[in-house]
C-alpha positions in Angstrom: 0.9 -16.2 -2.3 4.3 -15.8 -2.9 5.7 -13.4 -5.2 9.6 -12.4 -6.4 10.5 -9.3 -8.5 13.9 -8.5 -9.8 13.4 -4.6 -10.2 11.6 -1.8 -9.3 9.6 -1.7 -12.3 8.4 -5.2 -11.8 7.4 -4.5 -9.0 5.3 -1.2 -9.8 4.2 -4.0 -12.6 3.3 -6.3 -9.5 1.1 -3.0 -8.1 -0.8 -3.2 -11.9 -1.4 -6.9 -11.1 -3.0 -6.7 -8.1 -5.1 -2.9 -9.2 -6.8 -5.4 -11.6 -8.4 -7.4 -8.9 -9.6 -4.2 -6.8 -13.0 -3.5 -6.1 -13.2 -0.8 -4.0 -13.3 -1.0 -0.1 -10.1 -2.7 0.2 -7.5 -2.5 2.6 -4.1 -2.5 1.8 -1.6 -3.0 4.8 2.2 -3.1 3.3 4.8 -4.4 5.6 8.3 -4.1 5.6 11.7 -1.9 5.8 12.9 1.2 4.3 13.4 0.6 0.8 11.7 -2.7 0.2 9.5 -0.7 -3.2 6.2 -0.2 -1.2 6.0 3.5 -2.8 6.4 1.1 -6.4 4.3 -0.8 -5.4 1.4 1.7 -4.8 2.9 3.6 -8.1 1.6 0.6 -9.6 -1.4 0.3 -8.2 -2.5 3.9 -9.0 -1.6 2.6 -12.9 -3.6 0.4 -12.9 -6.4 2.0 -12.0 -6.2 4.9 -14.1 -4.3 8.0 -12.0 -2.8 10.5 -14.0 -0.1 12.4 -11.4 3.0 11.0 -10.3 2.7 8.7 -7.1 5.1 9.7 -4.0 5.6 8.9 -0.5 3.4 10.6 2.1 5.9 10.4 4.7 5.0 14.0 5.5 2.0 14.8 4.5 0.8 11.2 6.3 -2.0 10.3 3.2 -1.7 11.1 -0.1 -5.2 11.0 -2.4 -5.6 10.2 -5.7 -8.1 9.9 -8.3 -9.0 7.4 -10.5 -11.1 4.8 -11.1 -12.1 4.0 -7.6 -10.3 6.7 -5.5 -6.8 5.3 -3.8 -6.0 6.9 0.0 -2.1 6.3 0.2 -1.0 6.8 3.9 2.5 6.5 5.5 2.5 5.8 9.4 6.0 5.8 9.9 5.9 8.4 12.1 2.5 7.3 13.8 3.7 6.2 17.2 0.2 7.0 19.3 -3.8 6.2 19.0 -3.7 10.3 18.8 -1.4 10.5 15.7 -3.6 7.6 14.0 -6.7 9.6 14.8 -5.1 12.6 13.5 -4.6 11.4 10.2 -8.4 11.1 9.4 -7.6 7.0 9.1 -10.5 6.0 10.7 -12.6 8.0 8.6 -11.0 6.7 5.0 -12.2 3.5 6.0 -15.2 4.1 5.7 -15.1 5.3 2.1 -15.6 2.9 -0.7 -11.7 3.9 -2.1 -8.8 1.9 -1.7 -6.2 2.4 1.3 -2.9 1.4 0.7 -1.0 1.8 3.8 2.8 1.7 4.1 4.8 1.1 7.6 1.4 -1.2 8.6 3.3 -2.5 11.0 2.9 0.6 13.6 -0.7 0.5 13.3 -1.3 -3.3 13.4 -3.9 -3.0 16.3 -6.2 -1.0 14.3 -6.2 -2.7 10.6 -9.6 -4.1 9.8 -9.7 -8.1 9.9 -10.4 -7.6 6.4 -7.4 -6.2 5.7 -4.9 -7.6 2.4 -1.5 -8.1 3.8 1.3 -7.8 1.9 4.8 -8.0 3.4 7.6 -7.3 1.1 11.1 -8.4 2.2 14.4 -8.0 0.4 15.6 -11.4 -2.1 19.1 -12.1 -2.5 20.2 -9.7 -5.0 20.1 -6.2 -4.5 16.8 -5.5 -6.4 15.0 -8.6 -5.6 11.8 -8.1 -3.6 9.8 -11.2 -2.1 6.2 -10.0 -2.2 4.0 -12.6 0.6 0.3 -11.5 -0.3 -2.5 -12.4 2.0 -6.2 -12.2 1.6 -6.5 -11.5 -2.3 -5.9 -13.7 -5.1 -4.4 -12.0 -8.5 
């Protein structure tokens, strides 16, 4: 599925879309460069399924939790360049859970995303606030 947004608000609107279809369990592996909205994205996400705080990057704290509905885990691997960082963000042990990961900078932990796995890659449209949202393994 293919998806374009013309702002950032669509896009956290985009987030609310797919909260809808969530179950709990789910992974959700978000690819793409700095910038693309994938901290919107998961903004909109926690909206949808009822979180109260503000939503933020975990770039340093590496997983971010939130509570709502069905718990969200909100990890950043940007910096995860080793098995023994990924282990030391508890990862392995969030999957487990019956929350909801959403995972930005996927693409450094590809090797250990579980086949289940959504994938959403979000790459940049042709004007400045366009994002083109490719969604794989969920239907909204």
């Amino acid at each position: 599925m293919r998806i374009l947004t013309q702002s950032p608000e669509e896009t956290e609107k985009l987030g609310e879309r797919v909260s809808a279809v969530l179950r709990g369990g789910e992974v959700l592996a978000l690819f793409g460069p700095m910038g693309m909205g994938k901290t919107a994205f998961t903004r909109g996400i926690a909206k949808g399924l009822g979180v109260k705080e503000g939503v933020s990057s975990p770039t340093f704290a590496l997983v971010h939790e939130y509570a709502g509905r069905i718990p969200i885990y909100h990890f950043d691997m940007f910096r995860v360049t080793s098995w023994d960082d990924l282990y030391s963000t508890g990862f392995f042990d969030y999957l487990e859970t019956e929350g909801i990961l959403v995972i930005e900078w996927s693409e450094n932990i590809e090797g250990a995303l579980p086949e289940t796995a959504i994938r959403i890659g979000i790459s940049p449209g042709k004007e400045e606030n366009q994002r083109i949202f490719e969604i794989e393994g969920i239907e909204i």
